[in-house]
C-alpha positions, -999 to +999 in steps of 0.1 A: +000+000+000+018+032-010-006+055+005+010+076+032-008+084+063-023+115+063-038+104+026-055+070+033-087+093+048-090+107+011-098+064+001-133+056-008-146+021-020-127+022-051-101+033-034-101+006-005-106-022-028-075-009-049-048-005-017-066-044-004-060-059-042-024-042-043-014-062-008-026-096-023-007-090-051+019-074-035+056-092-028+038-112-002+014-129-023+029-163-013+022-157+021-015-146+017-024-179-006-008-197+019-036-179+049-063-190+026-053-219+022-049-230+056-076-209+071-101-195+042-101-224+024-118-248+052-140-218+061-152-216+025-159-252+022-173-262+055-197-231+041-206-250+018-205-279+028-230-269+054-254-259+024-253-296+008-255-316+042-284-292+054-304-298+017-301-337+024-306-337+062-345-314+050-352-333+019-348-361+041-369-348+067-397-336+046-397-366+030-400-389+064-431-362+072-452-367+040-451-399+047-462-402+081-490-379+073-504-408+049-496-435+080-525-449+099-518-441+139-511-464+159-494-487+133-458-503+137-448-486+105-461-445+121-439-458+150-404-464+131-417-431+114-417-413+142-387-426+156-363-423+122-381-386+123-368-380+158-330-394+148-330-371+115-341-338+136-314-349+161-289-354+137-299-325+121-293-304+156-263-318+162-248-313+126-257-277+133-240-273+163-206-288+147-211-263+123-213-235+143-184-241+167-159-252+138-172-220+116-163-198+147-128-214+151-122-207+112-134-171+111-115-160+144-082-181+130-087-163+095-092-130+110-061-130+133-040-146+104-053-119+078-053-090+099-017-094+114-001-103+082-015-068+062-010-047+097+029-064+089+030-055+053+020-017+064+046-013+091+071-026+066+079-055+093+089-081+064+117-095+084+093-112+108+063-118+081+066-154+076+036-185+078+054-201+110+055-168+122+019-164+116+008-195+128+028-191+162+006-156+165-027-170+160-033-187+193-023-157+214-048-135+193-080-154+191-091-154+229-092-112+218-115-117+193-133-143+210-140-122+237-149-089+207-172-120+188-195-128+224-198-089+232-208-084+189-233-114+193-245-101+229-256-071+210-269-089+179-291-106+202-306-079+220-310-060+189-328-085+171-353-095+203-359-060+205-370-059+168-391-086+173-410-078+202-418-041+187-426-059+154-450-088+170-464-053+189-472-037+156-485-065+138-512-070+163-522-037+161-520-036+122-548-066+126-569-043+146-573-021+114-546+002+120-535+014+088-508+034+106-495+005+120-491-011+089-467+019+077-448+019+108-441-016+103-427-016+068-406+017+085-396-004+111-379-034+090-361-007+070-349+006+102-340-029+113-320-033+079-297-003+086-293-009+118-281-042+113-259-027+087-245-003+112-238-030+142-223-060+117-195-027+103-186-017+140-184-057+146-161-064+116-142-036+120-139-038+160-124-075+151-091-055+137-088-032+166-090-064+192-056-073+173-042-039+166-047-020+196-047-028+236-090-033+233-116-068+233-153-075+241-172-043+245-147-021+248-136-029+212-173-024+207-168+013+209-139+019+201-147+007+169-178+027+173-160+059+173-140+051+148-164+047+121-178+079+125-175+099+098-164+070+073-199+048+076-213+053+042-176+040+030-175+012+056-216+005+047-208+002+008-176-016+009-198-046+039-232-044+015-210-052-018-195-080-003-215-093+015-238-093-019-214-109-039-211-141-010-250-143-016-248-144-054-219-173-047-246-190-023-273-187-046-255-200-072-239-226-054-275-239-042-288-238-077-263-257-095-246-275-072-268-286-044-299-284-069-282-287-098-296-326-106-336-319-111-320-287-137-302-310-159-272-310-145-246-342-145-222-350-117-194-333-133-203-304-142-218-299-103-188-310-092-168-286-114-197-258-107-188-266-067-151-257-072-157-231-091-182-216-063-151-230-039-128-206-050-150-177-058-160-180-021-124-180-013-113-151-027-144-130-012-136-141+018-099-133+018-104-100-001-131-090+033-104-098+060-077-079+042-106-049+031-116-050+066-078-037+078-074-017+053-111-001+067-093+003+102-062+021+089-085+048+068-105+057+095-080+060+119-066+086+093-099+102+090-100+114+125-060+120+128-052+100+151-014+087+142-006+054+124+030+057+134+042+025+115+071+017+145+041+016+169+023-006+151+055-032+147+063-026+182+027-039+188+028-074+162+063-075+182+046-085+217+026-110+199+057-127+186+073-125+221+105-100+204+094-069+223+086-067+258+072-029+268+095-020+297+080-012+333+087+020+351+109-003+378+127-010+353+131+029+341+137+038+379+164+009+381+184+016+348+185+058+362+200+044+395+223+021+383+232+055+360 
């Protein structure tokens, strides 16, 4: 990224997307396939992996319910029904729970990977930028964002049983004839929409600052918080165009892969299709973790606050266990020894 400081507040989408694209292209290119490939790459396809299995484990399901609608009760045969539909809901629960945890450990392990490695690259720390280096960083980084990823789904949580409580609310009324209610509703869901908007930005972006800077969990929260302001509608386009481009890759991939037999579609060309979709996942995915940094660095130039480049290295350098901060016994002894 050959932006200096004081200009990266001056970078809008375009702008973003160009200094992200440079870094993955950049002379550390070999060290950013290797990331995806040992952290994006299993996030992608348990992704979609989690698609396909899902698919079977319903069509499965539904097909298990249509048939005990048309079984006598009472019979031995509604009885294994009932019992095979019990097992497939329970496998179906527990698949879902797998999924969950291991798609967690993928996105906090990509996110520390991606987000040290480009906070390297800017700070022109290449000496230490290496995969084992990487991977040794990792562990001591993910607890931070672990902690960032409970207070972000805390808040997630709140906000959407808030939502539905005032939506239930205006629903009943809008039965009661309210037209107004009806109005307010359709206001409301828009509302909903930005907001989530708003609180997924501060979460993505308050991921970076629980590895660049000395805040996690809530506090990373707000700090994030105030750092977006002023660079939302940047930080707002550059989330909604990626995050529409994954769903055209979902979409896709359950059309022609997962679906792609009752369309006309043989087994290799879904299997090529699923690749395909594979990779195109992969390289959204790697282009949001590295955009998402990038993000951090231009609005901490928007509001002037200093990217001093040694400061940053001195920070990756704790994590790598080169630079230890010194005490002020340790100032007081060295000035009496003096």
């Amino acid at each position: 990224m050959d932006c200096e400081p004081e200009e990266l507040q001056f970078l809008g989408v375009v702008g973003v997307y160009r200094a992200s694209a440079q870094i993955l292209r950049g002379p550390h290119r070999p060290l950013f396939a290797r990331i995806a490939a040992a952290f994006v790459l299993p996030l992608s396809a348990l992704f979609l992996l989690h698609i396909a299995i899902s698919h079977a484990l319903f069509t499965h399901i539904d097909s298990d319910d249509t048939a005990l609608d048309s079984t006598a009760p009472g019979t031995a045969q509604r009885d294994r029904l009932l019992s095979r539909l019990a097992s497939d809901w329970a496998a179906l629960l527990l698949f879902k729970a797998a999924y969950l945890l291991a798609l967690l450990l993928f996105s906090l392990l990509s996110t520390a990977a991606a987000v040290f490695s480009v906070a390297s690259v800017y700070s022109a720390k290449h000496d230490a930028l290496s995969f084992p280096r990487i991977l040794s960083v990792v562990p001591r980084v993910w607890r931070r964002l672990a902690a960032t990823f409970l207070a972000a789904f805390a808040l997630l949580f709140a906000y959407h049983a808030a939502f539905l409580l005032l939506f239930l609310a205006l629903l009943v009324a809008a039965d009661n004839g309210s037209g107004l209610a009806t109005l307010t509703a359709f206001l409301l869901v828009l509302a909903y929409l930005a907001g989530l908007v708003y609180l997924s930005v501060v979460w993505h972006l308050a991921s970076v600052v629980s590895v660049l800077e000395d805040y996690k969990g809530f506090h990373a929260m707000r700090r994030s918080k105030d750092l977006i302001r002023g660079k939302l509608p940047t930080a707002a386009a550059i989330f909604c165009t990626l995050n529409l481009v994954f769903a055209v890759v979902e979409v896709a991939f359950r059309a022609w892969v997962v679906r792609g037999a009752s369309h006309g579609v043989g087994a290799g060309g879904r299997l090529f299709l699923g690749l395909l979709m594979l990779a195109a996942l992969c390289a959204v995915v790697m282009l949001a973790l590295v955009t998402q940094t990038v993000v951090y660095l231009v609005c901490k130039s928007y509001h002037h606050e200093s990217i001093d480049k040694a400061n940053i290295s001195d920070h990756l350098e704790v994590y790598l266990g080169d630079y230890v901060p010194l005490k002020a016994s340790d100032v007081q002894m060295e000035q009496f020894q003096v």
